[in-house]
N, CA and C atoms as an extended XYZ file, in Angstrom:
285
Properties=species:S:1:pos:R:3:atomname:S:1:resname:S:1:resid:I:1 pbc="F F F"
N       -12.010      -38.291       55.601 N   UNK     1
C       -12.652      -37.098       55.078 CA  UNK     1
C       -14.053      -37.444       54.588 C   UNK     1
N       -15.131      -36.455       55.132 N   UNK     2
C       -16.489      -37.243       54.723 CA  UNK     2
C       -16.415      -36.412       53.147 C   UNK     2
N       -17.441      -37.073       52.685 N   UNK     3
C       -18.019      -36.853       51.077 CA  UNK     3
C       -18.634      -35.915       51.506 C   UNK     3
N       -18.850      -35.178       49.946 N   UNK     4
C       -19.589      -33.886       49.811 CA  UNK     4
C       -21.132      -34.468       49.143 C   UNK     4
N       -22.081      -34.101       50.028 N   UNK     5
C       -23.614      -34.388       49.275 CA  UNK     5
C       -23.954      -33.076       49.027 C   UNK     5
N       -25.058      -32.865       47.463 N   UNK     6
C       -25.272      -32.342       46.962 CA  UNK     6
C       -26.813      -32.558       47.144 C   UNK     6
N       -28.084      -31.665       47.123 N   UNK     7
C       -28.783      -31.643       47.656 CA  UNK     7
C       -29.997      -31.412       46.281 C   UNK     7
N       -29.183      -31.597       44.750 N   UNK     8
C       -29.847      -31.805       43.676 CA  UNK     8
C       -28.430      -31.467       42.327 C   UNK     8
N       -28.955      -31.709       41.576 N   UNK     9
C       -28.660      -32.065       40.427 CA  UNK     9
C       -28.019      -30.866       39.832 C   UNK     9
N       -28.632      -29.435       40.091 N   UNK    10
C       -28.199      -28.283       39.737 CA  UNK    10
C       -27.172      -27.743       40.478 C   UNK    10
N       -27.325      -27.993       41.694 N   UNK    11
C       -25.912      -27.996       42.928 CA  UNK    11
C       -24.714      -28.446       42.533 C   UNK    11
N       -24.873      -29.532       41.966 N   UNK    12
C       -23.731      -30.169       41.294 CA  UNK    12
C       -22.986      -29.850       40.475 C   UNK    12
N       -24.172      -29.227       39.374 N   UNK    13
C       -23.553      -28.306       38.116 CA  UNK    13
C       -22.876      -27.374       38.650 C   UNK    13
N       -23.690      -26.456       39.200 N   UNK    14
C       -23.091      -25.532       39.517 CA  UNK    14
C       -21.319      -25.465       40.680 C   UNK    14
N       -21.278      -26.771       41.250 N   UNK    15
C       -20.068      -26.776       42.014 CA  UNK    15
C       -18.843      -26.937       40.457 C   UNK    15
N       -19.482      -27.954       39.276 N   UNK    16
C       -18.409      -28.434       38.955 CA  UNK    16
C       -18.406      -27.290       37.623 C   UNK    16
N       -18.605      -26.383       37.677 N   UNK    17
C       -18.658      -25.052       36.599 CA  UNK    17
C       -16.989      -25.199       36.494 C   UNK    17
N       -16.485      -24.581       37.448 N   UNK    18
C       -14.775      -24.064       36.817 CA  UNK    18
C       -14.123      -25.534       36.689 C   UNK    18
N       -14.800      -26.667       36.233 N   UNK    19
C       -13.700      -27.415       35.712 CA  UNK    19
C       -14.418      -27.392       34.297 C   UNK    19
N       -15.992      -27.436       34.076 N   UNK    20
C       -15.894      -27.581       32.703 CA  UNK    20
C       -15.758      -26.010       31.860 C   UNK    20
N       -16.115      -25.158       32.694 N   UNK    21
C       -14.919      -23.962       32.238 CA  UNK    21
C       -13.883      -24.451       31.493 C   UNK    21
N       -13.013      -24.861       32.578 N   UNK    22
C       -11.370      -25.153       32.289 CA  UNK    22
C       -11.236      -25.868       30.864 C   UNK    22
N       -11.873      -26.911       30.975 N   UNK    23
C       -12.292      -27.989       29.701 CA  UNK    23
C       -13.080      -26.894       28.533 C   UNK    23
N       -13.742      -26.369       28.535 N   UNK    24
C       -14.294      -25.365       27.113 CA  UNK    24
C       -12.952      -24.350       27.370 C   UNK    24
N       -12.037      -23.708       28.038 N   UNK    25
C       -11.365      -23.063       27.360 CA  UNK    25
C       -10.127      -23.745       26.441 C   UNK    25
N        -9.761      -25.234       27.279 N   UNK    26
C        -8.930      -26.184       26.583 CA  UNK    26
C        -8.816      -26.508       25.119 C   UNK    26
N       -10.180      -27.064       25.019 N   UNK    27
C       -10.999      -27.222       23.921 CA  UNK    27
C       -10.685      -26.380       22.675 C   UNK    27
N       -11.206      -24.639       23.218 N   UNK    28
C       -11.324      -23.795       22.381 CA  UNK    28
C        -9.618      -23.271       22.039 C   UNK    28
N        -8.853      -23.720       22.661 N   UNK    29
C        -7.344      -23.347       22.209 CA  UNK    29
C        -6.829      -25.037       20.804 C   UNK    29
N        -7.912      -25.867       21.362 N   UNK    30
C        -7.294      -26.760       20.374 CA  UNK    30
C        -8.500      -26.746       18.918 C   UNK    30
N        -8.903      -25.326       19.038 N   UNK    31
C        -9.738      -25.614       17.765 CA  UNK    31
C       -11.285      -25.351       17.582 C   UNK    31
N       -11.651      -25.835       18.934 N   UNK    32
C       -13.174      -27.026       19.239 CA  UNK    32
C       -13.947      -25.790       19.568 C   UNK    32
N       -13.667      -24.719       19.322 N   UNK    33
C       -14.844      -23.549       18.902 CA  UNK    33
C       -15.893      -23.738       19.584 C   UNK    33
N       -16.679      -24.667       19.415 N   UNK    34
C       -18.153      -24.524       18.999 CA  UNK    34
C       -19.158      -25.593       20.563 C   UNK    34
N       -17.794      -25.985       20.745 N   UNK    35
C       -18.145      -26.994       22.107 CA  UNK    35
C       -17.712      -26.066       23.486 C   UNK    35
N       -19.246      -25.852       24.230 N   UNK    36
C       -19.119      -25.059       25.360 CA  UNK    36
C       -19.961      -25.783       26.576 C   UNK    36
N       -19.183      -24.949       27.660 N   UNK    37
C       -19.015      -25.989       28.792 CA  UNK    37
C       -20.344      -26.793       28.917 C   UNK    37
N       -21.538      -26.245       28.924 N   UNK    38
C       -22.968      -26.944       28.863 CA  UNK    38
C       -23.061      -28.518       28.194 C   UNK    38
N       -22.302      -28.565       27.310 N   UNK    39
C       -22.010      -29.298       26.386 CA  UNK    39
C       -20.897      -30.878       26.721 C   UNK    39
N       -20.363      -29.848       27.292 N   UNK    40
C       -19.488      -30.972       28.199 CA  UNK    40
C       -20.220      -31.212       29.394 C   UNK    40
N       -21.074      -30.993       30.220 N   UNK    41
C       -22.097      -31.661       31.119 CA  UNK    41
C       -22.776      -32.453       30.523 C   UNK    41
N       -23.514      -32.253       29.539 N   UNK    42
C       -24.254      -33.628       28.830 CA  UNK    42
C       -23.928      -34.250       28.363 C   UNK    42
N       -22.524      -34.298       27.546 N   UNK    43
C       -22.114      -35.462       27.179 CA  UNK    43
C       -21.764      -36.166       28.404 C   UNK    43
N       -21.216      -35.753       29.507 N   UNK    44
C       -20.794      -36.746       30.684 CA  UNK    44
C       -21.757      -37.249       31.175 C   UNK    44
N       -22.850      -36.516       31.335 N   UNK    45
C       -24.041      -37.272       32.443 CA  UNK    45
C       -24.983      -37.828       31.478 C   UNK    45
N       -25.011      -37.940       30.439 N   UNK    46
C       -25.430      -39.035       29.126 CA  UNK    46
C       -25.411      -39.812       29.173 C   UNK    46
N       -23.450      -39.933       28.634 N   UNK    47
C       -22.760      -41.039       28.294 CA  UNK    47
C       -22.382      -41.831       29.383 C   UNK    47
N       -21.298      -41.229       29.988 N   UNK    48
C       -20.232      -41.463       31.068 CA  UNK    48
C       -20.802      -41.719       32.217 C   UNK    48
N       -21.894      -41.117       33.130 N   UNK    49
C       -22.561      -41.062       34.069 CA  UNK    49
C       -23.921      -41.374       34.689 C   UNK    49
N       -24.341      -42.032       33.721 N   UNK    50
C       -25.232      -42.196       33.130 CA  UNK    50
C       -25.627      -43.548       34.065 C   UNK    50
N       -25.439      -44.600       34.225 N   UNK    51
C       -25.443      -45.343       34.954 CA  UNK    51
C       -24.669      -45.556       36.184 C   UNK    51
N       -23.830      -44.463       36.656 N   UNK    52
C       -22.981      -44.597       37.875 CA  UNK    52
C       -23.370      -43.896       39.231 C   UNK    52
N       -23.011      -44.790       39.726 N   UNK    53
C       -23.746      -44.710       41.358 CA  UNK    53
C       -22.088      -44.115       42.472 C   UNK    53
N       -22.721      -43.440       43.231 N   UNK    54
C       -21.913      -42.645       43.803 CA  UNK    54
C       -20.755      -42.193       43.354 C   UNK    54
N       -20.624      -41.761       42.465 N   UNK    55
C       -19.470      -40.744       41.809 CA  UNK    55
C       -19.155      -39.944       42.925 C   UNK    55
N       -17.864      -39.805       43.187 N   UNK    56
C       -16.936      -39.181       43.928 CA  UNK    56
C       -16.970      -37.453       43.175 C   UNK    56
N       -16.842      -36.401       43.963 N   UNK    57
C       -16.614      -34.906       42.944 CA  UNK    57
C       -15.441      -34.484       42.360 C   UNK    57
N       -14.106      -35.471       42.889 N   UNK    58
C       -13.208      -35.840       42.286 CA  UNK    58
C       -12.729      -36.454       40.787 C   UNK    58
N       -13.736      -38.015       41.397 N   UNK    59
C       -13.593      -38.102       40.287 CA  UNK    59
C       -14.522      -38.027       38.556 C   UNK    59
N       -15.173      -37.006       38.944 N   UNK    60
C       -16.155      -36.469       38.042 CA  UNK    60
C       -15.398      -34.937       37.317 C   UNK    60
N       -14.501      -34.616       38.303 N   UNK    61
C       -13.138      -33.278       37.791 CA  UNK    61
C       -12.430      -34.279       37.020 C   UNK    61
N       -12.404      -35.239       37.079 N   UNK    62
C       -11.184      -35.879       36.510 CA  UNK    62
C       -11.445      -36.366       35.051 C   UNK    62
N       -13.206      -36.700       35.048 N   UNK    63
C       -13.738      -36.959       33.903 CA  UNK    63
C       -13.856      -36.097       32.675 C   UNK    63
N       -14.055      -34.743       33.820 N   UNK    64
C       -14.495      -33.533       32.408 CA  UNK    64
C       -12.946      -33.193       32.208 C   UNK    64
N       -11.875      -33.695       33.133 N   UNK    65
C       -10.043      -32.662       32.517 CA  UNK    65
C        -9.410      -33.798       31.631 C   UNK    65
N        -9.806      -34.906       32.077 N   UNK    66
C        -9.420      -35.956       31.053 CA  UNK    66
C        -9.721      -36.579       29.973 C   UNK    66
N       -11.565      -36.668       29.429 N   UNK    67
C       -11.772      -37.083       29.147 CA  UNK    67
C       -11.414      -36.763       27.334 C   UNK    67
N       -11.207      -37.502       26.408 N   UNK    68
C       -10.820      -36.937       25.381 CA  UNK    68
C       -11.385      -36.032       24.407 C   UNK    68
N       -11.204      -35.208       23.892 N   UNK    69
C       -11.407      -34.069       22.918 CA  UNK    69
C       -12.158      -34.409       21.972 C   UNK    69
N       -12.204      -35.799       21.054 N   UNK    70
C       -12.842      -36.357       20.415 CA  UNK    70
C       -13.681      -36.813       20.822 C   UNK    70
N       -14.546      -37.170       22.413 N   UNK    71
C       -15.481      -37.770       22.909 CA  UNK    71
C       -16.577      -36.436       22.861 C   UNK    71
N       -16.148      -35.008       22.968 N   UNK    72
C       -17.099      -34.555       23.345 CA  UNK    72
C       -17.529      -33.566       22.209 C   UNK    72
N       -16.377      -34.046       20.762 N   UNK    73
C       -16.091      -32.950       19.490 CA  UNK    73
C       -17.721      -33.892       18.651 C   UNK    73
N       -17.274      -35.234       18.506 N   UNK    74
C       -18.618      -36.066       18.783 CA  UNK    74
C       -20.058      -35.725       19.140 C   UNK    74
N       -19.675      -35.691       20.181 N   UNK    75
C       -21.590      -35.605       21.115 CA  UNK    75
C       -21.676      -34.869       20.251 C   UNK    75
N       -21.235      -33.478       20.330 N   UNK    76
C       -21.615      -32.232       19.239 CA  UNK    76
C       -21.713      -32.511       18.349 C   UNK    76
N       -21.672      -32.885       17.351 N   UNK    77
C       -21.857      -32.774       16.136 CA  UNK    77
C       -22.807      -33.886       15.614 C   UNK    77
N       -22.863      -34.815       16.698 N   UNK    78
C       -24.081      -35.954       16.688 CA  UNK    78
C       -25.292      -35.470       16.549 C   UNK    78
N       -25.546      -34.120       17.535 N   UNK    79
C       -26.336      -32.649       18.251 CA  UNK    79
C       -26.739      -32.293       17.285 C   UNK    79
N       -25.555      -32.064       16.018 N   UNK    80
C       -26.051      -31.051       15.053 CA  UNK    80
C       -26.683      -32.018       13.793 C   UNK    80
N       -26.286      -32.938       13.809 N   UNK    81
C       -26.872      -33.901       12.871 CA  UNK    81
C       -28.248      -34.082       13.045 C   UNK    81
N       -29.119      -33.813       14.232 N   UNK    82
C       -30.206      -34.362       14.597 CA  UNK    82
C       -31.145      -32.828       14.331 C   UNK    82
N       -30.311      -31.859       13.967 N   UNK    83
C       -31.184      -30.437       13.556 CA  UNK    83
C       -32.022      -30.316       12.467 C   UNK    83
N       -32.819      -29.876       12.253 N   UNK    84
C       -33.813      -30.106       11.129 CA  UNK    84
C       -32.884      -28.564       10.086 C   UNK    84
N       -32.507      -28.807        9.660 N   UNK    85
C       -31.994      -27.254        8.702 CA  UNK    85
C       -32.806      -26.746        7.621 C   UNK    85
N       -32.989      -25.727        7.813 N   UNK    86
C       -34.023      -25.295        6.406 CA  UNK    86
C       -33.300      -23.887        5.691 C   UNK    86
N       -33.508      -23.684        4.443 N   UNK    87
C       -33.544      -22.403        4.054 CA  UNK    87
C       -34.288      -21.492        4.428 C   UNK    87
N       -34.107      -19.943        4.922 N   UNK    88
C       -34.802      -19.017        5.910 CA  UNK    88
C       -35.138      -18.794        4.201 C   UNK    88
N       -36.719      -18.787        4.009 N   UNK    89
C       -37.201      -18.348        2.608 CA  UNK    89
C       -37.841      -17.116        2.757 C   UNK    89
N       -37.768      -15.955        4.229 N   UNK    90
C       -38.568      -14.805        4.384 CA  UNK    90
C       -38.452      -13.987        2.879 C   UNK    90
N       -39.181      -13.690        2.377 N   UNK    91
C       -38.988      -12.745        1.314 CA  UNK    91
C       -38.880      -11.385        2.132 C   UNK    91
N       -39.310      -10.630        3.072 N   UNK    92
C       -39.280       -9.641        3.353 CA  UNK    92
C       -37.954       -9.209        4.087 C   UNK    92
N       -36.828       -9.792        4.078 N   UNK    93
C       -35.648      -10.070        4.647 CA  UNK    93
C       -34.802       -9.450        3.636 C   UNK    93
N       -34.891       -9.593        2.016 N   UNK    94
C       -33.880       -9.286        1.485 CA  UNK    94
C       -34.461       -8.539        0.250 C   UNK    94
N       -35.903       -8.680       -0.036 N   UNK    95
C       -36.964       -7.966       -1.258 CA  UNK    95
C       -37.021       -6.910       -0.909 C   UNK    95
């Protein structure tokens, strides 16, 4: 069976949508709210993918259905640590 080539980077995303679908609705039944599928693409092609050469589309489904709950509850909140937070001080908002 020949391999599937992808002809850029967004092709890709877009083929492997209904697994990290699958994975953000998983997620969101165990809690993980706030982690959506976008989210689970960058942590994989970050972390996980990051240095790997010919990844199979197999086994890149296998990465986002397996990979653990805590790997990607992580990235997130690593995400949010790096936010600058301020108090919204508009006076004309609530004066």
């Amino acid at each position: 069976m020949e391999a599937l080539k992808f002809s850029s980077v967004e092709e890709l995303y877009n083929r492997l949508i209904p697994a990290l679908n699958c994975k953000e609705n998983e997620l969101k039944k165990m809690g993980y709210k706030y982690i959506k599928a976008v989210d689970i693409w960058n942590a994989l092609k970050t972390h996980k993918w990051r240095n790997s050469t010919d990844l199979s589309l197999c086994e890149m489904v296998d990465d986002i259905l397996n990979t653990e709950n805590s790997f990607f509850d992580n990235y997130v909140k690593s995400l949010f640590s790096k936010i600058k937070r301020e108090a919204y001080l508009d006076e004309d908002d609530i004066l």
